[in-house]
C-alpha positions in Angstrom: 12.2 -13.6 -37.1 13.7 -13.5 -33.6 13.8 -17.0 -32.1 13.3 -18.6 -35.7 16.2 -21.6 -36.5 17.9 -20.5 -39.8 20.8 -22.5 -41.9 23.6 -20.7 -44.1 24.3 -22.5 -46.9 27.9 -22.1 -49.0 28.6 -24.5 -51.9 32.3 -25.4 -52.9 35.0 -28.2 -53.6 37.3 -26.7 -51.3 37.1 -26.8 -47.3 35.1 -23.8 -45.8 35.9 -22.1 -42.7 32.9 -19.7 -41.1 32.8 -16.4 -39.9 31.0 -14.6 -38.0 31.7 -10.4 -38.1 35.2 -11.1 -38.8 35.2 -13.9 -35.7 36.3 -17.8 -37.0 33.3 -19.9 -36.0 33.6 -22.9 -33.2 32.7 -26.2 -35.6 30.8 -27.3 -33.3 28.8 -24.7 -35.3 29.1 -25.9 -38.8 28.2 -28.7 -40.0 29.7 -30.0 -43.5 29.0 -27.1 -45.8 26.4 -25.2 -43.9 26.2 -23.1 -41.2 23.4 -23.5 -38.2 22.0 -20.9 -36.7 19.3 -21.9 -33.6 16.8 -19.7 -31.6 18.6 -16.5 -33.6 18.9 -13.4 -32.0 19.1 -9.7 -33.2 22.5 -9.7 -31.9 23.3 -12.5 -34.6 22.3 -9.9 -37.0 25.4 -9.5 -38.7 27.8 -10.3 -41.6 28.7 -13.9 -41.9 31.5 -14.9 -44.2 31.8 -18.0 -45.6 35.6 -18.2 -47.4 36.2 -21.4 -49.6 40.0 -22.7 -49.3 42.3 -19.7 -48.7 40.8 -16.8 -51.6 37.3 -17.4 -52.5 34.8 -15.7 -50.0 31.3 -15.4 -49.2 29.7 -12.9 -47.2 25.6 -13.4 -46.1 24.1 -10.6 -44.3 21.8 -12.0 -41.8 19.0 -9.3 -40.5 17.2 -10.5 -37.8 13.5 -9.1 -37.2 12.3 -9.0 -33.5 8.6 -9.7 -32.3 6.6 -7.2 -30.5 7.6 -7.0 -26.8 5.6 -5.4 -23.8 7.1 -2.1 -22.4 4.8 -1.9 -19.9 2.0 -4.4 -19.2 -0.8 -5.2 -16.3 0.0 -5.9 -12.8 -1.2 -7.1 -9.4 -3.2 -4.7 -8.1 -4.2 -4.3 -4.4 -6.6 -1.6 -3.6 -9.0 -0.3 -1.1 -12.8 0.2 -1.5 -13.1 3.6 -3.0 -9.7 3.7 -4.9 -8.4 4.4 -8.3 -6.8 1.4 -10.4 -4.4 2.0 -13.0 -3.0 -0.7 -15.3 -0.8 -0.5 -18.6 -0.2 -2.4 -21.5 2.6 -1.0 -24.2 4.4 -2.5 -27.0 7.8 -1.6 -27.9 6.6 -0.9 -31.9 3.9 1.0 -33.1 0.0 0.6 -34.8 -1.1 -1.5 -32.6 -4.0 -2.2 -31.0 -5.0 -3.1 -27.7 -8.1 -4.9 -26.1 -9.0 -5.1 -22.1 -10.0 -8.1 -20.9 -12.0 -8.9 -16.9 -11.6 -12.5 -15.9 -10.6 -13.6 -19.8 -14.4 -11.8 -20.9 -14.8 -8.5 -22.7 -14.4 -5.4 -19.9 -18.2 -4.6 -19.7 -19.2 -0.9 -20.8 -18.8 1.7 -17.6 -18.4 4.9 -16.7 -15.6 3.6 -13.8 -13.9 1.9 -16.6 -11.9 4.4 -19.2 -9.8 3.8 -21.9 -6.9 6.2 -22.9 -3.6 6.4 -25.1 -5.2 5.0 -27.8 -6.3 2.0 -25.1 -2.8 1.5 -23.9 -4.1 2.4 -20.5 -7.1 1.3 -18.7 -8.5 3.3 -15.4 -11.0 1.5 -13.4 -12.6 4.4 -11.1 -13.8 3.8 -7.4 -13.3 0.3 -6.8 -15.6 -1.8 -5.4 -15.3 -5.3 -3.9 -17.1 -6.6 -6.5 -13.7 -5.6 -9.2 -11.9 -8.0 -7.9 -11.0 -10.0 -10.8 -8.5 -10.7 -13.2 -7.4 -8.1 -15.9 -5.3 -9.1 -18.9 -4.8 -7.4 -22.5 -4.4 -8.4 -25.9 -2.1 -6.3 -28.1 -2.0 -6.8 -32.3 0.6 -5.6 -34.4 -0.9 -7.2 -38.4 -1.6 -10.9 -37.5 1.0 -11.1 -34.9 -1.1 -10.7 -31.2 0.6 -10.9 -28.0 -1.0 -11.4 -24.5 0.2 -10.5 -21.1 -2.3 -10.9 -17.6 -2.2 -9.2 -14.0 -5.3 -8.5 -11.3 -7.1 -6.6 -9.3 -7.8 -7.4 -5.8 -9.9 -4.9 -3.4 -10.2 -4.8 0.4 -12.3 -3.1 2.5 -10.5 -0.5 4.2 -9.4 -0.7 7.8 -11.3 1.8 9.8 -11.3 2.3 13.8 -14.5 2.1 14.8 -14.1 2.9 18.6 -10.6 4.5 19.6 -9.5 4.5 23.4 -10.6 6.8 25.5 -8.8 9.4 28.3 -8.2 8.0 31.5 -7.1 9.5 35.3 -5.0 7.7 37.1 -6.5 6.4 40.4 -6.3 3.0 42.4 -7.3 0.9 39.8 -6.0 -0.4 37.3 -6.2 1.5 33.6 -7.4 -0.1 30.3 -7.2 1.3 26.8 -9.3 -0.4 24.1 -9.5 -0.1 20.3 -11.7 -1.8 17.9 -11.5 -2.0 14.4 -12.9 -3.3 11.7 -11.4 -4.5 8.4 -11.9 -7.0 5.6 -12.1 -10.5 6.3 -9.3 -11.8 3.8 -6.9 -9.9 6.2 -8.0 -10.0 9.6 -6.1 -12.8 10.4 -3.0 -10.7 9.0 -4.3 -7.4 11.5 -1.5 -6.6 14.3 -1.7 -3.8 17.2 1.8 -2.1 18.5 0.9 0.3 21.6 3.3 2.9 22.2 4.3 5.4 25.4 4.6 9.0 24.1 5.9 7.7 20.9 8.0 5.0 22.2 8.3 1.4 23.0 7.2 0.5 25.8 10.6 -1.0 27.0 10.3 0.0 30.9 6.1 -1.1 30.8 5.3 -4.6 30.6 1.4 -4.9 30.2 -1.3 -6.8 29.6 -2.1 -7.3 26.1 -5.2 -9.0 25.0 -6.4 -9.3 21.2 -10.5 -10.7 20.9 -12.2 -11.4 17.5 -15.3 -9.9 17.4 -17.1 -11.1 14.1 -15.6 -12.3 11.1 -14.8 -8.4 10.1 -14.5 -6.9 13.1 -11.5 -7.3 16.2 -10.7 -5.5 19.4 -7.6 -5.0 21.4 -6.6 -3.9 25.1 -4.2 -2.2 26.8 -4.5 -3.0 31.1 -1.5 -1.4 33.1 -1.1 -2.0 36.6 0.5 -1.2 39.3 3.4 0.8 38.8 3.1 0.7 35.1 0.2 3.0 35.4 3.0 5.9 34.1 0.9 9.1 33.3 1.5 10.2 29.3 0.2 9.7 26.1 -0.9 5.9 24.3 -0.9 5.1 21.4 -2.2 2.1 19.2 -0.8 1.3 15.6 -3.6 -0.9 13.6 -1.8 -2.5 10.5 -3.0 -5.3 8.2 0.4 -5.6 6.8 -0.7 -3.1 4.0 -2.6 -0.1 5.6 -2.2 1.5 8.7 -4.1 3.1 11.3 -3.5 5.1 14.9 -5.3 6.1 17.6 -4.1 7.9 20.8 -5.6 8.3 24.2 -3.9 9.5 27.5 -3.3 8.7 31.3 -3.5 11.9 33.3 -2.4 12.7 36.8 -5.8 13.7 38.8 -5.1 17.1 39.1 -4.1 17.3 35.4 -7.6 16.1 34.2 -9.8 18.2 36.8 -7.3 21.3 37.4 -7.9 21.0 40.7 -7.6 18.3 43.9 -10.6 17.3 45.3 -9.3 19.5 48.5 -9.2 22.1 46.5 -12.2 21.7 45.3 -13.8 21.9 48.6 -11.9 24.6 49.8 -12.8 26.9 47.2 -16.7 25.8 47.9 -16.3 26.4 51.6 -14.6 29.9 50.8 -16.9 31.1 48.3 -19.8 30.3 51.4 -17.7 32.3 53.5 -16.9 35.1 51.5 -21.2 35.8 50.5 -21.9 35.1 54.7 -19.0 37.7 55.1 -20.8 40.0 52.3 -24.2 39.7 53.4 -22.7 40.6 57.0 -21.1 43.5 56.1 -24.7 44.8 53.9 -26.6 44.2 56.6 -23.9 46.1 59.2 -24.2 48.8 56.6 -28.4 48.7 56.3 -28.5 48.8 60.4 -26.1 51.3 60.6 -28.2 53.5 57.9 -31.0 53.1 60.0 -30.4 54.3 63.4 -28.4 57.4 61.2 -31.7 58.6 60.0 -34.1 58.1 63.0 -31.4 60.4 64.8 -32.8 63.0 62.1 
């Protein structure tokens, strides 16, 4: 078997030089009348010759039989609440069997948990926090078995919970806020990167300010002042390294938000009160005018 020490044996009177397909061996190789072969290989799977003097030769065919080796076995899984998880495990032969295991125990019976490939693959449905775990497999070809291990680790997913909000520009100063809310292993690991219309802001230099809300939950802000209160379009990028989330707001102009100024406003009110005096002065002109035309008759 592959990996197995082996020795070559050739029996003569005469010196013996080794070879090894059709290659003299190195003596450090040989030793007296044997020939050691250590940790074999299947590329040492070949004719050696063992030739006695300068005629008499030998040849030993050596075949070298390989263990089972994994073609594809389980890995490190991360996933998010809700997921699908997928894992493997494949030998490079065939009849053989294959048995799951969850933290070194017996995968429990579950509709989320299904076997197929004759149990070469293993899908665990929907995920849950609670599948975190270790997941290893046993594969058995006769009474040769062979083990390989990887795991399954779920997060809660990162969700926004409050995005910012539209803003007019005014005299004040403008803040845009996010919260979010992830899973406690990686709030520590949870970053915000605000954005101008899609771009750094390389011209804006802000106030930034991160705050931990609870153990799950964190919320960032945004405060421009002064002349980096630039109209457009903000946006925050949420990541945890793994997953990522945006959420956009924008700064408007006044007359952008409203359509109209605030003198425009009023000027339309005090026209629209003009035009119905000017209308009801003109129906009553009319209604008078009516009048004295049919006492005449």
């Amino acid at each position: 078997m592959e990996g197995d020490d082996i020795t070559l044996e050739c029996i003569g009177t005469d010196y013996i030089t080794w070879y090894h397909d059709g290659e003299k061996m190195e003596a450090s190789d040989v030793y007296g009348q044997s020939l050691q072969l250590k940790n074999i290989t299947e590329e040492q799977a070949v004719i050696y010759t063992c030739k006695l003097g300068d005629t008499e030769e030998k040849n030993i065919t050596v075949n070298v039989k390989s263990y089972p080796k994994f073609t594809e076995k389980p890995e490190r899984l991360t996933k998010t609440v809700g997921e699908d998880a997928v894992f493997k495990c494949m030998l490079n032969t065939e009849n053989y069997t294959v048995q799951w295991f969850g933290n070194w125990k017996p995968l429990p019976a579950s509709e989320r948990y299904v076997l197929d490939n004759a149990n070469t693959t293993l899908t665990i449905h929907n995920v849950s926090k609670a599948d975190t775990q270790t997941i290893s497999c046993t594969a058995t070809v006769g009474n040769f078995s062979i083990s390989a291990e990887g795991s399954l680790t779920v997060y809660d997913p990162l969700r926004i919970t409050s995005p910012p909000s539209d803003k007019v520009l005014g005299d004040d100063a403008v803040e845009f806020c996010v919260e979010v809310e992830t899973d406690a292993a990686t709030l520590n690991k949870t970053t915000f990167t605000w954005k101008k219309d899609n771009a750094t802001l390389a011209n804006i230099k802000p106030a930034i300010e991160t705050m931990i809300l609870s153990v799950t939950k964190m919320k960032n802000c945004l405060k421009l002042e002064g002349s980096d209160r630039i109209i457009g379009q903000y946006t925050c990028l949420v990541s945890d390294r793994r997953r990522s989330k945006s959420a956009s707001a924008n700064l408007f102009a006044p007359e952008t938000m409203t359509g109209l100024t605030s003198g425009a406003i009023i000027g339309i009110v005090v026209g629209s009160i003009f035009a119905i005096t000017l209308v009801a002065a003109i129906v009553g002109y009319v209604c008078y005018k009516q009048s004295r035309s049919n006492r005449k008759w």
